[in-house]
C-alpha positions as CSV (number, residue, x, y, z in Angstrom):
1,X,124.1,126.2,61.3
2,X,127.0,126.7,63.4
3,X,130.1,126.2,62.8
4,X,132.3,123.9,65.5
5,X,136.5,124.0,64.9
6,X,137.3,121.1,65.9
7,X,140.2,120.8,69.0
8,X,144.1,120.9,67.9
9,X,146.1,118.1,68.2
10,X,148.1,119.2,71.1
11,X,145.4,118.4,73.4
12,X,146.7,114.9,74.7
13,X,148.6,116.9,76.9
14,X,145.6,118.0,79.1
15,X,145.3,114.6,81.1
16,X,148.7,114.5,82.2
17,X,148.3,118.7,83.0
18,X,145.1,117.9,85.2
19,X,146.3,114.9,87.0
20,X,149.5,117.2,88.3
21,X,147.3,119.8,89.0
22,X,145.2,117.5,91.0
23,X,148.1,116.0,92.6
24,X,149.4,119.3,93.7
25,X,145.7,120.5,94.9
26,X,146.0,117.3,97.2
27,X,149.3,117.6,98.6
28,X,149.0,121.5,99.3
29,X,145.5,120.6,101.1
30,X,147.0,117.6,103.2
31,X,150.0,119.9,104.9
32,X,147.0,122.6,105.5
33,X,144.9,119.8,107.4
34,X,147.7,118.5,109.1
35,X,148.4,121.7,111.3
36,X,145.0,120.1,112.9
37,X,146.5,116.9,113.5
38,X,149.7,118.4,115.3
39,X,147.7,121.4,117.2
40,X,148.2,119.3,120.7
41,X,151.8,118.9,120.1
42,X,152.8,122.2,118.4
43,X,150.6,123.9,121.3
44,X,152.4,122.0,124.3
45,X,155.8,122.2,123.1
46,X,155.6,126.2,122.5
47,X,153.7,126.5,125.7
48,X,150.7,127.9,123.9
49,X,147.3,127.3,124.9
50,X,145.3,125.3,122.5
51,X,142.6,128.3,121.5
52,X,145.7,130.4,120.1
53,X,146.9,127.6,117.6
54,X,143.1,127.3,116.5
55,X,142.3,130.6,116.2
56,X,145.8,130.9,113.3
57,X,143.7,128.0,111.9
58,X,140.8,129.8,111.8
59,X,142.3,132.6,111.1
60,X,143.6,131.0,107.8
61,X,140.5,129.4,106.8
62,X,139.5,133.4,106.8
63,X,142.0,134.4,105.3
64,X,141.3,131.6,102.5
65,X,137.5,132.8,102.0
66,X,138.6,136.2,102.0
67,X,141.5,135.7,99.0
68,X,139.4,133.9,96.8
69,X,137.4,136.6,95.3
70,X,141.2,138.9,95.3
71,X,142.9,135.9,93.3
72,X,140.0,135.5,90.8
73,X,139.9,139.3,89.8
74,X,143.1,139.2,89.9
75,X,143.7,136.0,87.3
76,X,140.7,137.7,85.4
77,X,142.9,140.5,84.9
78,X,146.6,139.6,84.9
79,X,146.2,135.6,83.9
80,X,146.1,132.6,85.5
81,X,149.4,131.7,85.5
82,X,150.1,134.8,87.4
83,X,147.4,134.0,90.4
84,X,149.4,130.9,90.4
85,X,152.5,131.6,90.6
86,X,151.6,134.4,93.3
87,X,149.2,131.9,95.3
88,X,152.2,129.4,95.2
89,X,154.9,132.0,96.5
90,X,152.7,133.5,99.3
91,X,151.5,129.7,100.1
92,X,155.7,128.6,100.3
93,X,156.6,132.2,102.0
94,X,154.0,131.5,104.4
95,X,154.3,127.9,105.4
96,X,158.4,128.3,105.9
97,X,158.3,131.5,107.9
98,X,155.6,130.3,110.3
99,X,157.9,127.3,110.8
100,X,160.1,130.3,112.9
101,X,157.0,131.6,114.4
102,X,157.8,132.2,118.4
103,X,154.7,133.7,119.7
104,X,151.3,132.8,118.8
105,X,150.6,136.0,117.2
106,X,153.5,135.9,114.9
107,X,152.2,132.4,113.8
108,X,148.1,134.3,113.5
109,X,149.8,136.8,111.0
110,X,152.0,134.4,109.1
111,X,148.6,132.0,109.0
112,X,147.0,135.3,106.9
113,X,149.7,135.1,104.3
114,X,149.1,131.2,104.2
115,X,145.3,131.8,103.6
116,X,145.4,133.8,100.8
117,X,148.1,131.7,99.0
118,X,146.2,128.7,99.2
């Protein structure tokens, strides 16, 4: 027969943990689709041609495929709270320093840094 512990009383504090989490998940995944929503705008005003702004998209999307695996040996390893907090940094770091991006290929590397935070 095995033996089952049963779960400690603290756990009434998962709900709240997992509705922030998802909450955060949302909101960090609606400013990422909006750079599709503003391409025409962002593209005119900068005087870049539309393929340039897509291709820091795509190159984000990349860059988010490509981070994935990194992040998850990396939370294996150090913790999850570490992959976190580093995923959240890099995410910030790259979202306000693109906002300063001049040239489209300042805004395709910033879009890197971006990608892997997410």
């Amino acid at each position: 027969m095995t033996y089952r512990q049963t779960p400690a009383a603290g756990t009434g504090l998962i709900t709240p943990v997992l509705v922030a989490g998802c909450f955060i998940v949302m909101i960090s995944f609606a400013i990422r689709a909006s750079f599709g929503v503003f391409q025409i705008p962002i593209a005119e005003d900068f005087g870049w041609p539309r393929a340039e702004f897509s291709l820091a998209i795509a190159i984000q999307n990349l860059a988010w495929g490509f981070g994935q695996p990194i992040f998850g040996a990396f939370a294996e390893r150090l913790g999850d709270r570490k992959a976190i907090m580093l995923g959240a940094v890099l995410y910030a770091v790259g979202l306000l320093t693109s906002a300063f991006a001049t040239t489209p290929e300042q805004h395709q590397l910033l879009e890197i840094i971006v990608g892997f935070g997410v």
